[in-house]
VOPAGU-2260 file (C-alpha; in pm, 1 decimal, decimal comma):
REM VOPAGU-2260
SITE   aa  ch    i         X         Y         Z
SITE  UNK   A    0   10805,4    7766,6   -2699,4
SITE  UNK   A    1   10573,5    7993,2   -2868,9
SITE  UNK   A    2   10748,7    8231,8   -3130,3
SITE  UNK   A    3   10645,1    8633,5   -3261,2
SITE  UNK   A    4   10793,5    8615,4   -3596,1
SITE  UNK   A    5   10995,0    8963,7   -3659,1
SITE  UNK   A    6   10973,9    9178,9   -3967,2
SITE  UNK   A    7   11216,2    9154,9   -4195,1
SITE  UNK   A    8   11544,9    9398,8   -4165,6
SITE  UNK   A    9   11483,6    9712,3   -4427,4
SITE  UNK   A   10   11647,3    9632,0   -4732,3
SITE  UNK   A   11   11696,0   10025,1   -4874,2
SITE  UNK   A   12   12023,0   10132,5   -5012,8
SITE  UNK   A   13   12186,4   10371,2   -4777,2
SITE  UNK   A   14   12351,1   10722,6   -4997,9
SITE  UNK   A   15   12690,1   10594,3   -4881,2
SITE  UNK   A   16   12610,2   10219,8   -5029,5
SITE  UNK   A   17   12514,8   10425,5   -5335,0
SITE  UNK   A   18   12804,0   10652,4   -5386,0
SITE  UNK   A   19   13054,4   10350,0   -5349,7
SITE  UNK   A   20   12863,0   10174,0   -5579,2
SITE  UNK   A   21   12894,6   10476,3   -5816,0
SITE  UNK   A   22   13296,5   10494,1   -5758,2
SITE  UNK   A   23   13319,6   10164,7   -5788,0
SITE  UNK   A   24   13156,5   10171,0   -6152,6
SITE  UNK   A   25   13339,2   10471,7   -6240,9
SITE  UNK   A   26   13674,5   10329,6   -6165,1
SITE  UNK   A   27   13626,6   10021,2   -6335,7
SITE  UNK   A   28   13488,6   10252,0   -6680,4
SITE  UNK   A   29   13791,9   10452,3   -6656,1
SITE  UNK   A   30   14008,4   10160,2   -6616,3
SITE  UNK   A   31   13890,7    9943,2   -6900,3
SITE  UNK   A   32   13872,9   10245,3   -7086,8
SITE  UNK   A   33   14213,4   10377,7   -7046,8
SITE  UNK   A   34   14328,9   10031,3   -7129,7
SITE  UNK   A   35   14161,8   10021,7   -7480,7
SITE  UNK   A   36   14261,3   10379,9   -7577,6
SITE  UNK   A   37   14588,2   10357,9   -7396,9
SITE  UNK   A   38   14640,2   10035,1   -7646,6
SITE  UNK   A   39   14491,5   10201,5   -7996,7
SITE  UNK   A   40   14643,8   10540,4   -7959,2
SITE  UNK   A   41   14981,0   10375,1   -7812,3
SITE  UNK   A   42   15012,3   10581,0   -7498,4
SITE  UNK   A   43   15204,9   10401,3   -7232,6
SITE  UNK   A   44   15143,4   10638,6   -6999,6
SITE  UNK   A   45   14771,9   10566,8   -6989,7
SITE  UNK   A   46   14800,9   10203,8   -7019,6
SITE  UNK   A   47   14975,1   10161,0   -6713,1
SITE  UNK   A   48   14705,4   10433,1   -6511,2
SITE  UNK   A   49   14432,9   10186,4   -6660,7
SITE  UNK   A   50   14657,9    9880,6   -6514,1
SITE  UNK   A   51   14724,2   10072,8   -6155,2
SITE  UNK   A   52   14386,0   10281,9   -6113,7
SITE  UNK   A   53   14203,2    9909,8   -6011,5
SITE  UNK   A   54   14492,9    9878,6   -5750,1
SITE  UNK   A   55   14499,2   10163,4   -5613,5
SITE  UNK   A   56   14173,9   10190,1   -5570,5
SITE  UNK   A   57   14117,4    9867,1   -5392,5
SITE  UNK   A   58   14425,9    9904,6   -5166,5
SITE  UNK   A   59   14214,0   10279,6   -5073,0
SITE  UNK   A   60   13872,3   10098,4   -5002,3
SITE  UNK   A   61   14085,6    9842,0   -4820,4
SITE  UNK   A   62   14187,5   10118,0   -4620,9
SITE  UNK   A   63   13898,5   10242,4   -4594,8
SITE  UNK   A   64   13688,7    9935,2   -4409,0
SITE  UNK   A   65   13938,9    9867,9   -4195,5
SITE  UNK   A   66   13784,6   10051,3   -3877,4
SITE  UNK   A   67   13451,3    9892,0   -3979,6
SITE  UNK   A   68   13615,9    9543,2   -3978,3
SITE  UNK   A   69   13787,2    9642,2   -3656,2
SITE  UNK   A   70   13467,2    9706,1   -3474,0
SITE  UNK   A   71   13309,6    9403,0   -3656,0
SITE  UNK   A   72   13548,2    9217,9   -3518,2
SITE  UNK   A   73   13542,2    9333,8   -3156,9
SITE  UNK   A   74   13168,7    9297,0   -3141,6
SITE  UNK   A   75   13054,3    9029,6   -2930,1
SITE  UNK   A   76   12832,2    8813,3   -3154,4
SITE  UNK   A   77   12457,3    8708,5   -3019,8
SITE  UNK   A   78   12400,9    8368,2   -2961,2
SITE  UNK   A   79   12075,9    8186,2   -2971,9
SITE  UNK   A   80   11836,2    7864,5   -3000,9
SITE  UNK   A   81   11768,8    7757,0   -3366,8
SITE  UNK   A   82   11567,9    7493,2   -3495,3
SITE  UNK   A   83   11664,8    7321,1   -3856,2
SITE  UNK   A   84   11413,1    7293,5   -4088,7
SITE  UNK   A   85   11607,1    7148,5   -4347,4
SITE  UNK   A   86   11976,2    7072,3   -4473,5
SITE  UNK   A   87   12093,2    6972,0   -4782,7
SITE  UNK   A   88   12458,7    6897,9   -4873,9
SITE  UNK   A   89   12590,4    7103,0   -5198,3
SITE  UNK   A   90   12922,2    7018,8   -5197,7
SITE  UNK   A   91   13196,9    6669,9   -5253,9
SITE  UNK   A   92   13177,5    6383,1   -5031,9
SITE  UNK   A   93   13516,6    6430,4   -4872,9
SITE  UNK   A   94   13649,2    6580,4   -4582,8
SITE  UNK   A   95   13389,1    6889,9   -4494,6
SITE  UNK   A   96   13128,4    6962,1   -4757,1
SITE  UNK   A   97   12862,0    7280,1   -4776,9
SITE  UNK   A   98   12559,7    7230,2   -4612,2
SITE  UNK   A   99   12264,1    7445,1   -4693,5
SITE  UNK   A  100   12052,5    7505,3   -4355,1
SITE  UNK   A  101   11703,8    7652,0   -4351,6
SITE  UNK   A  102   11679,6    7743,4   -3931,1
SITE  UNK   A  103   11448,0    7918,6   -3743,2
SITE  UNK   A  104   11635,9    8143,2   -3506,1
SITE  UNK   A  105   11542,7    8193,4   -3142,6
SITE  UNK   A  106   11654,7    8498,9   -2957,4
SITE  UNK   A  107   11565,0    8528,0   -2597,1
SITE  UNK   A  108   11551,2    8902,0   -2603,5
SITE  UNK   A  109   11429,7    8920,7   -2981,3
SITE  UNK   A  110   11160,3    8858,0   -3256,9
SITE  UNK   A  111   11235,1    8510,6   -3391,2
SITE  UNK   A  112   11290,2    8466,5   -3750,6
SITE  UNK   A  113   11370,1    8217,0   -4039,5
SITE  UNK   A  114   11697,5    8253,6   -4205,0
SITE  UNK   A  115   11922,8    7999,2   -4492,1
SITE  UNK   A  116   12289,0    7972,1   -4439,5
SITE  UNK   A  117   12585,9    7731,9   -4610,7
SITE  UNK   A  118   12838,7    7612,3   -4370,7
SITE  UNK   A  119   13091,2    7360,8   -4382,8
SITE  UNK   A  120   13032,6    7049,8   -4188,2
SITE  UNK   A  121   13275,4    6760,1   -4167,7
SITE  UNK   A  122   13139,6    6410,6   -4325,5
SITE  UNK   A  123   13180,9    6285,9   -3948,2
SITE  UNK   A  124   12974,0    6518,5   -3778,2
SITE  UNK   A  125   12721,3    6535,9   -4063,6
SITE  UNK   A  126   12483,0    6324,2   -3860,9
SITE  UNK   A  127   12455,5    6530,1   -3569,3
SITE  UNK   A  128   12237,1    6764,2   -3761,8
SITE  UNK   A  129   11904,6    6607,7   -3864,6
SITE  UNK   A  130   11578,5    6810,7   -3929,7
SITE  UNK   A  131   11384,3    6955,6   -3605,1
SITE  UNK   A  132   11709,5    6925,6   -3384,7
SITE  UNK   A  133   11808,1    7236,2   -3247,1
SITE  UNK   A  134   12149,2    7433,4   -3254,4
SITE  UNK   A  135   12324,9    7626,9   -3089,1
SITE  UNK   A  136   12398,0    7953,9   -3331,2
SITE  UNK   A  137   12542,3    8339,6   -3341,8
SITE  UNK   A  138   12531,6    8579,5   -3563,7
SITE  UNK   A  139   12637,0    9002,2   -3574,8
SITE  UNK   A  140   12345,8    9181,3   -3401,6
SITE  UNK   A  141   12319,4    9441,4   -3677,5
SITE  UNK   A  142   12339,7    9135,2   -3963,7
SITE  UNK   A  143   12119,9    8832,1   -3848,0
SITE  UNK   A  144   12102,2    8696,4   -4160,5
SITE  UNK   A  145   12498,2    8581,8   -4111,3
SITE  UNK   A  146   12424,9    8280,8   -3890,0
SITE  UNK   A  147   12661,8    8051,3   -3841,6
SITE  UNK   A  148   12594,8    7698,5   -3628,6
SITE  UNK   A  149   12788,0    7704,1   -3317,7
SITE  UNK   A  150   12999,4    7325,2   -3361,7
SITE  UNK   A  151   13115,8    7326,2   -2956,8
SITE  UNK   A  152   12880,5    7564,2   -2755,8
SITE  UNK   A  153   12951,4    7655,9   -2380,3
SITE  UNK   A  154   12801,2    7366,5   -2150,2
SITE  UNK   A  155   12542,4    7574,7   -2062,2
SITE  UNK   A  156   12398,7    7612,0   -2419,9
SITE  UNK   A  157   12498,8    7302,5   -2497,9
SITE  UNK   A  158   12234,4    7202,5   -2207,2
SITE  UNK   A  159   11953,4    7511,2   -2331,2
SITE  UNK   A  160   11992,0    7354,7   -2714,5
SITE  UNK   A  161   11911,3    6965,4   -2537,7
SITE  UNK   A  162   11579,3    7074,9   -2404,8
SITE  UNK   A  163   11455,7    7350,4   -2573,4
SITE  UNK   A  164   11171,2    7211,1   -2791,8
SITE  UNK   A  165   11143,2    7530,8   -3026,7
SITE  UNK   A  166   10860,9    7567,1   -3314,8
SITE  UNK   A  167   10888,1    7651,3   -3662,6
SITE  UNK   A  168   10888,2    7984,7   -3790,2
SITE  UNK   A  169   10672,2    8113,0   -4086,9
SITE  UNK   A  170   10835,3    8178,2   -4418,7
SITE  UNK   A  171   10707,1    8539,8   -4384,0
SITE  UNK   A  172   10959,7    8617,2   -4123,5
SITE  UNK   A  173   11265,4    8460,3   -4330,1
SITE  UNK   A  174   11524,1    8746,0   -4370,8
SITE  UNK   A  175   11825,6    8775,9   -4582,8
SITE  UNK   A  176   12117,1    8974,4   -4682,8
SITE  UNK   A  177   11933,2    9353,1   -4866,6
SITE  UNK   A  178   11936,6    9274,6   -5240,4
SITE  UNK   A  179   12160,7    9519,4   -5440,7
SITE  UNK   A  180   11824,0    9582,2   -5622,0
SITE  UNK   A  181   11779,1    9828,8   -5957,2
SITE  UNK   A  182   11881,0   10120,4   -5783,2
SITE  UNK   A  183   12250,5   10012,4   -5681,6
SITE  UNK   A  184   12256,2    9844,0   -6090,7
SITE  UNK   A  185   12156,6   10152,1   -6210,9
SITE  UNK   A  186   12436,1   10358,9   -6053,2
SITE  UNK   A  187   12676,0   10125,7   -6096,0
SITE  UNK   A  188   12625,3   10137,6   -6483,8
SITE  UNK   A  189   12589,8   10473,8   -6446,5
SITE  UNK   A  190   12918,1   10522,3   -6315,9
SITE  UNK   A  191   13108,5   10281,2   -6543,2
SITE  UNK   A  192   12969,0   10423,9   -6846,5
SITE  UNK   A  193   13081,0   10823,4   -6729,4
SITE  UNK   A  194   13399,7   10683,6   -6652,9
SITE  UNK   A  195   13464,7   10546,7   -7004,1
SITE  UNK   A  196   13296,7   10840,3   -7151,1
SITE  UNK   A  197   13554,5   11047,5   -6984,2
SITE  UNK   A  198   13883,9   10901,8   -7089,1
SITE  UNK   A  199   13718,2   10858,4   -7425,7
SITE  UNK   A  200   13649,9   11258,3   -7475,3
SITE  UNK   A  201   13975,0   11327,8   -7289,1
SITE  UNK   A  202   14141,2   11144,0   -7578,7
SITE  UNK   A  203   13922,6   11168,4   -7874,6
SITE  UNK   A  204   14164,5   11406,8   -8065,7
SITE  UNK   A  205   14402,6   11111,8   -8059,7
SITE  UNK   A  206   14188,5   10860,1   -8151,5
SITE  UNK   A  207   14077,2   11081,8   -8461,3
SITE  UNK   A  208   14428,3   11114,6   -8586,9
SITE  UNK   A  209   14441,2   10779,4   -8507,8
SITE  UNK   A  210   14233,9   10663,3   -8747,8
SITE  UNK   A  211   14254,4   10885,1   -9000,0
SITE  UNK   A  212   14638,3   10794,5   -9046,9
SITE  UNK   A  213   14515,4   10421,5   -9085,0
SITE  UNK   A  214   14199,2   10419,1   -9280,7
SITE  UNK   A  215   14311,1   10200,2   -9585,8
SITE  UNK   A  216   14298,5   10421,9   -9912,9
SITE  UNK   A  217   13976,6   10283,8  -10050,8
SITE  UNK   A  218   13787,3   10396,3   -9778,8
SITE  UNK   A  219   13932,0   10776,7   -9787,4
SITE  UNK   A  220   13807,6   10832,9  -10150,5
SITE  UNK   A  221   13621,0   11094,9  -10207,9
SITE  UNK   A  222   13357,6   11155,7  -10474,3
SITE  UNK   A  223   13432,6   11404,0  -10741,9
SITE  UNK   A  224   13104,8   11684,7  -10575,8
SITE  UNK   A  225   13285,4   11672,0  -10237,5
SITE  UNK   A  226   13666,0   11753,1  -10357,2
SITE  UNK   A  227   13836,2   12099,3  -10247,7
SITE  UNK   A  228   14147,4   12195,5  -10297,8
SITE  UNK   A  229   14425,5   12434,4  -10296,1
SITE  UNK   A  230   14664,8   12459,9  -10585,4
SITE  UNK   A  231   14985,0   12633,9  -10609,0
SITE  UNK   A  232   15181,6   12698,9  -10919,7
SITE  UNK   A  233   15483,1   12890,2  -10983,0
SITE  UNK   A  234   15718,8   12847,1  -11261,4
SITE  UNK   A  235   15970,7   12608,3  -11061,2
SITE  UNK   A  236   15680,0   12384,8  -10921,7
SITE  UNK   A  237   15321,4   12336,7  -10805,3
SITE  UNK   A  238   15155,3   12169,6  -10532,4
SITE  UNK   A  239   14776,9   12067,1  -10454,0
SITE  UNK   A  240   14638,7   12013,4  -10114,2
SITE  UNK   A  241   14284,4   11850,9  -10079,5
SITE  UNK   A  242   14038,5   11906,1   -9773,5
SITE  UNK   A  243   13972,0   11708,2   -9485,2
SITE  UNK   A  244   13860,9   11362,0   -9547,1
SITE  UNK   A  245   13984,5   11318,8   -9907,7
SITE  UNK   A  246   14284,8   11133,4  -10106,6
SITE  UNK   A  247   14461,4   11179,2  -10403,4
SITE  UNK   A  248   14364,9   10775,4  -10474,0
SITE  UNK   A  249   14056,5   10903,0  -10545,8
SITE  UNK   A  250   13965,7   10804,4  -10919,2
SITE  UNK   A  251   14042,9   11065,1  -11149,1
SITE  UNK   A  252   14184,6   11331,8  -10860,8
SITE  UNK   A  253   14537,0   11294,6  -11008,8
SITE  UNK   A  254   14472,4   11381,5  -11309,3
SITE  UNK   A  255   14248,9   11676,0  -11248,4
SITE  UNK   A  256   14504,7   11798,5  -10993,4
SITE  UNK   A  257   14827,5   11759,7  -11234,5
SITE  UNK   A  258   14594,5   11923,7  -11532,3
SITE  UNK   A  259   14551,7   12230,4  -11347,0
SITE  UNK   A  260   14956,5   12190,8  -11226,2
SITE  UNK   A  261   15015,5   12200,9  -11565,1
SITE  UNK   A  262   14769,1   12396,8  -11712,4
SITE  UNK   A  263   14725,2   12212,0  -12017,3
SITE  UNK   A  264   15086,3   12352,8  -12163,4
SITE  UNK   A  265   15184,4   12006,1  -12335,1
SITE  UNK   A  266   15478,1   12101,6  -12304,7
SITE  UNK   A  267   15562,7   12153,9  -11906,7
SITE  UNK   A  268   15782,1   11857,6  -11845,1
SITE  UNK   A  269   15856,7   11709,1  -11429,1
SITE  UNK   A  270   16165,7   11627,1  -11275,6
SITE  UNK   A  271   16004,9   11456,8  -10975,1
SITE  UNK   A  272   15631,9   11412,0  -10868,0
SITE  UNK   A  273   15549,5   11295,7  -10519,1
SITE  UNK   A  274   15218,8   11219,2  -10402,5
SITE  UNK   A  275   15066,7   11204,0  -10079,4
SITE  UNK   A  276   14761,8   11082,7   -9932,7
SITE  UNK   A  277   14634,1   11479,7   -9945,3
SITE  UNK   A  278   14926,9   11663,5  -10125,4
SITE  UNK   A  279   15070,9   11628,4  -10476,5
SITE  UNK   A  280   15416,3   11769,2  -10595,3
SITE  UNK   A  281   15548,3   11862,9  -10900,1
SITE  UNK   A  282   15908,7   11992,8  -10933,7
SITE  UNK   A  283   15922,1   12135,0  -11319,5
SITE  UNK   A  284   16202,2   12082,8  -11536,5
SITE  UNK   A  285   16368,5   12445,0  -11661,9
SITE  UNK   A  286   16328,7   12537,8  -11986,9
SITE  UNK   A  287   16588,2   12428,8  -12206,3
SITE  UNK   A  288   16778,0   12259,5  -11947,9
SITE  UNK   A  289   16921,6   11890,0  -12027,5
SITE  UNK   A  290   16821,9   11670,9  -11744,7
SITE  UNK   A  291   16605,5   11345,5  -11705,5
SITE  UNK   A  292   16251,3   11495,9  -11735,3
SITE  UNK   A  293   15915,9   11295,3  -11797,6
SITE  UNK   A  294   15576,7   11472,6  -11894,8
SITE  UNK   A  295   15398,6   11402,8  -11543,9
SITE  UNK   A  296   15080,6   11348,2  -11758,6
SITE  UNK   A  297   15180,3   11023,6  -11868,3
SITE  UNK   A  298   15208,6   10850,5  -11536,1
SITE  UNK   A  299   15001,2   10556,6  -11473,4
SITE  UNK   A  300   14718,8   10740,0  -11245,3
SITE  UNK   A  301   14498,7   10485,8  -11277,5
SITE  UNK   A  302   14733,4   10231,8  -11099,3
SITE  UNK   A  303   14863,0   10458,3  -10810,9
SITE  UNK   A  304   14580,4   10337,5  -10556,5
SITE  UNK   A  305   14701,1    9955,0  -10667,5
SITE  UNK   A  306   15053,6    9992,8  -10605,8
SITE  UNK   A  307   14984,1   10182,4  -10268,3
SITE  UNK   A  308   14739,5    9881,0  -10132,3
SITE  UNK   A  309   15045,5    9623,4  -10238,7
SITE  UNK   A  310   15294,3    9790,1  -10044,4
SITE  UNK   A  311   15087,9    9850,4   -9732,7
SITE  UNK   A  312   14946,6    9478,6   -9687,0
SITE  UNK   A  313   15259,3    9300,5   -9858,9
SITE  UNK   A  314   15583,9    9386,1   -9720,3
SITE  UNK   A  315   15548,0    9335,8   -9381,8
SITE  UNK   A  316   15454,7    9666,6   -9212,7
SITE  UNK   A  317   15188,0    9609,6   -8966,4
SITE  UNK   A  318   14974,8    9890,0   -8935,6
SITE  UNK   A  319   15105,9   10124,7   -9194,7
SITE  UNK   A  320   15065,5   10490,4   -9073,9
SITE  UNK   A  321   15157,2   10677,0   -9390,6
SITE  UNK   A  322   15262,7   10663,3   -9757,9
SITE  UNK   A  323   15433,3   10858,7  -10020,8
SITE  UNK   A  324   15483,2   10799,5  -10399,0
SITE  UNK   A  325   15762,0   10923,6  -10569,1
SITE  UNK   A  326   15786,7   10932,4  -10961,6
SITE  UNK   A  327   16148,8   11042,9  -11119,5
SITE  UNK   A  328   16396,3   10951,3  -11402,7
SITE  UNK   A  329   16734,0   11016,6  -11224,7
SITE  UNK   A  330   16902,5   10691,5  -11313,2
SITE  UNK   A  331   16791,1   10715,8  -11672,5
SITE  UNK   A  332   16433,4   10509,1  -11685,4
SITE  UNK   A  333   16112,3   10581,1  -11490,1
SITE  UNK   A  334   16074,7   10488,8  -11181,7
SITE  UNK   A  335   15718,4   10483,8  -10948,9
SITE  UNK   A  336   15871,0   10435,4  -10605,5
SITE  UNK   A  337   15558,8   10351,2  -10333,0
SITE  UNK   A  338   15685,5   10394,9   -9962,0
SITE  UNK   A  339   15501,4   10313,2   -9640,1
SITE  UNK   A  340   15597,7   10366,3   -9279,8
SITE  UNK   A  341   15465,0   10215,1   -8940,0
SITE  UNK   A  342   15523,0   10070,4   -8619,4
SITE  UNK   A  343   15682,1    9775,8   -8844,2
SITE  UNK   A  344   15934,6    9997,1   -9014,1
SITE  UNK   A  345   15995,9   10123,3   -9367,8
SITE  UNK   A  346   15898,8    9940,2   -9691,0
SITE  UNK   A  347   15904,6   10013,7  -10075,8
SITE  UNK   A  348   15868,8    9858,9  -10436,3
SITE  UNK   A  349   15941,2   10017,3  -10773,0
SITE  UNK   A  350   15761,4    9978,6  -11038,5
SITE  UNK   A  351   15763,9   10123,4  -11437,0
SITE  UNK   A  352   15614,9   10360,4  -11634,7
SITE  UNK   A  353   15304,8   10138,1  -11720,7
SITE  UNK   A  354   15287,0   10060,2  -11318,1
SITE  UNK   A  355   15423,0    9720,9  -11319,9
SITE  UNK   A  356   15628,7    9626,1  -11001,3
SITE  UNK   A  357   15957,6    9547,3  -11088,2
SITE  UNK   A  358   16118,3    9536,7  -10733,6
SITE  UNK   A  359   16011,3    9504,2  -10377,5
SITE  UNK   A  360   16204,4    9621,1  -10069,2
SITE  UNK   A  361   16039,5    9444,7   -9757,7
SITE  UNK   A  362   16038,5    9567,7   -9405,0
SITE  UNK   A  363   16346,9    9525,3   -9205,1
């Protein structure tokens, strides 16, 4: 039989190929997004849209192809001659096993064409396909590149396949399934990366708080040229704020911030002084009052940001979100009382008036 080899199907995306590919992308951005952020920023809600979004979404395009499946399925297949060219089992050698055919497909109304499939073939039947016998095969009119070998053909084909002597087909007419190509990549990507983008913006005042309630203390210290503040004195107490950005474990910001509390009277003495990562407080003493006062200028400065670093990575709270120092004499000697909070709970150690830890109080 003499064979016109048929051009290949057209292989272009279609717009609606395109825009699924770009949902597709975007939902799976959003999701893995809102599964990270959901996480760092601990915001069940959004976890459990980045868990669901996936689910819902393939339960829609389910949905979706079902009246496409419906009239795949209710389309009568076409069924022609094919000639193999070659097999070549991929699989086990039990039971059936993957066989990769290279036919030549024969329409009767058609331009022939070359075509590779994988089917499953039974070790007993694998003999009844050799290279140069023909088949019987079918495939969807609009998809000929989904060939499958008919195994028990109508008597009739079964007696068209028996003496049909069919030739070969050039590789130029071989046709396959349309490669997704750069263009479908490309908007996928696209889509995935606007999806993440999106949660990530939606969220970003979160995930700034975020991390500036847990950036360790060392790596919130300002230099000296970048520190702003605002001080407030009165004669019962004083308090300094610092600016965006900075922290009082900073070296040498406690001491410029309690000199200008004090205002270099020597003789302004404290009742308590807390410090925060951005606020100190000083609650004075009166004057001529007899209570247990200290001269805040003789704390141990240099050995706050030590103290603070022990009792966020020592007593067992994971994640620390926030700490306070507090500095008083009310049961008679000095105490420098560190406290951190987080998701782990509440922890604390004292130490002296020279900054040496003298107790520890571990998470609970």
């Amino acid at each position: 039989m003499t064979i016109t080899p048929g051009a290949p199907p057209p292989t272009h995306h279609t717009p609606l190929a395109l825009a699924r590919g770009f949902l597709t992308g975007g939902v799976a951005g959003t999701s893995l997004a809102a599964l990270v952020v959901g996480g760092i920023i601990a915001n069940v809600p959004l976890f459990v849209a980045g868990l669901l979004l996936p689910m819902v979404y393939g339960l829609l395009f389910f949905l979706a192809g079902a009246p496409r499946r419906a009239r795949e399925a209710d389309a009568v297949p076409r069924t022609a001659l094919a000639v193999i060219e070659t097999l070549k089992a991929i699989g086990g050698e039990s039971g059936d096993i993957p066989v990769r055919f290279e036919l030549s497909v024969v329409p009767d109304d058609e331009p022939a064409y070359r075509v590779e499939t994988t089917q499953d073939v039974n070790l007993v039947d694998l003999s009844d396909y050799r290279p140069r016998g023909v088949v019987v095969v079918q495939y969807p009119s609009d998809r000929p590149w989904r060939v499958r070998i008919v195994k028990r053909p109508t008597p009739e084909w079964e007696d068209r396949a028996a003496s049909a002597r069919l030739d070969s087909v050039p590789e130029a007419a071989k046709v396959a399934a349309p490669p997704e190509g750069c263009a479908f990549a490309f908007i996928l990507v696209l889509g995935l990366l606007l999806g993440a983008a999106a949660v990530t913006v939606l969220f970003r005042g979160d995930l700034l708080n975020r991390d500036d309630a847990t950036k360790p203390p060392s790596a919130a210290r300002p230099t000296v040229s970048s520190t702003s503040a605002t001080t407030v004195v009165s004669s019962a107490s004083g308090t300094v704020t610092l600016g965006p950005g900075q922290s009082f474990l900073g070296k040498g910001e406690l001491d410029r911030a309690v000199g200008s509390l004090t205002r270099g009277e020597d003789t302004r003495q404290a009742l308590t002084v807390v410090v925060q990562e951005r606020l100190l407080s000083i609650v004075f003493a009166p004057t001529g009052a007899r209570s247990p006062e200290f001269d805040p200028r003789a704390l141990p400065y240099d050995r706050f940001a030590a103290l603070v670093e022990e009792a966020r990575t020592t007593l067992g709270v994971h994640s620390p979100t926030n700490w306070q120092i507090i500095t008083d004499r009310l049961t008679g000697s000095l105490v420098i009382r560190v406290v951190v909070n987080g998701p782990g709970g509440t922890a604390s150690l004292d130490a002296d008036g020279q900054g040496n830890v003298v107790r520890r109080l571990p998470a609970r």
